[in-house]
C-alpha positions in Angstrom: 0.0 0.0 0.0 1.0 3.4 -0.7 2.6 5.3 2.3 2.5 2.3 4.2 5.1 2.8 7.4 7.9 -0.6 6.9 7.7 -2.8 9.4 11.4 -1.7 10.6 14.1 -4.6 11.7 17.1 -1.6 11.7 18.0 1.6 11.3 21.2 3.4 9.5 22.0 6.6 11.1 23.4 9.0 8.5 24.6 12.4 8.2 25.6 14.3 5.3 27.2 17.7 4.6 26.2 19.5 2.1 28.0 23.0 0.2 24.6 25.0 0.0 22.6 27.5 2.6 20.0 26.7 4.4 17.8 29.1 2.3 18.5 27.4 -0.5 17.9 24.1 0.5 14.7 25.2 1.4 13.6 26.9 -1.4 14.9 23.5 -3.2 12.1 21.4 -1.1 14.0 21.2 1.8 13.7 17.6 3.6 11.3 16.2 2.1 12.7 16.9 -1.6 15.6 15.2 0.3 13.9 11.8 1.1 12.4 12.0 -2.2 15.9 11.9 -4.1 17.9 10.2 -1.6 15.2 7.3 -1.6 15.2 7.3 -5.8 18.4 6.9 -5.8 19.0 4.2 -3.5 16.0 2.4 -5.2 13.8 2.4 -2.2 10.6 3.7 -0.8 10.4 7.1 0.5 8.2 5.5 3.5 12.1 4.2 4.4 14.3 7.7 4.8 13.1 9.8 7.8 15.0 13.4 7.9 15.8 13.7 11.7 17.3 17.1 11.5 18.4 19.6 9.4 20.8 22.2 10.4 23.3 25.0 9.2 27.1 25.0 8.8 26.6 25.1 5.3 23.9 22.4 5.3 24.2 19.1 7.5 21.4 16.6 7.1 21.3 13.8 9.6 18.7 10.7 8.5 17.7 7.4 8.9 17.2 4.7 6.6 15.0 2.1 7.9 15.4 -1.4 7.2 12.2 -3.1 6.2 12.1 -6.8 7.0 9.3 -7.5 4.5 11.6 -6.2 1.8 13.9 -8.8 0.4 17.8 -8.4 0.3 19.4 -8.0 -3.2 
């Protein structure tokens, strides 16, 4: 189902730094343009990258990527 929560058996803690204001990044989407393209490019759901928190020093992004159990390893 669409915008289903995963049914979540780990968690990757992430954080990424990225060369851009915070203005910017906002007027580009912000976090949830983030999940969007970080979850397209990993080939996986956007249900399965929660932004945590987004703060300045140019622009540092820490996230999650959830591990669904019902999704099977490649």
């Amino acid at each position: 189902m669409v915008g289903e929560q995963p049914e979540v058996t780990d968690v990757i803690e992430c954080s990424l730094k990225m060369d851009t204001t915070m203005k910017a990044f906002q007027q580009e989407g912000g976090a949830k343009m983030f999940e969007k393209n970080l979850a397209a490019g990993l080939g996986i759901s956007r249900n399965n990258v929660q932004v945590e928190e987004v703060r300045p020093g140019s622009v540092i992004v820490d996230y999650d990527i959830l591990i669904d159990k019902n999704t099977p390893s490649r």
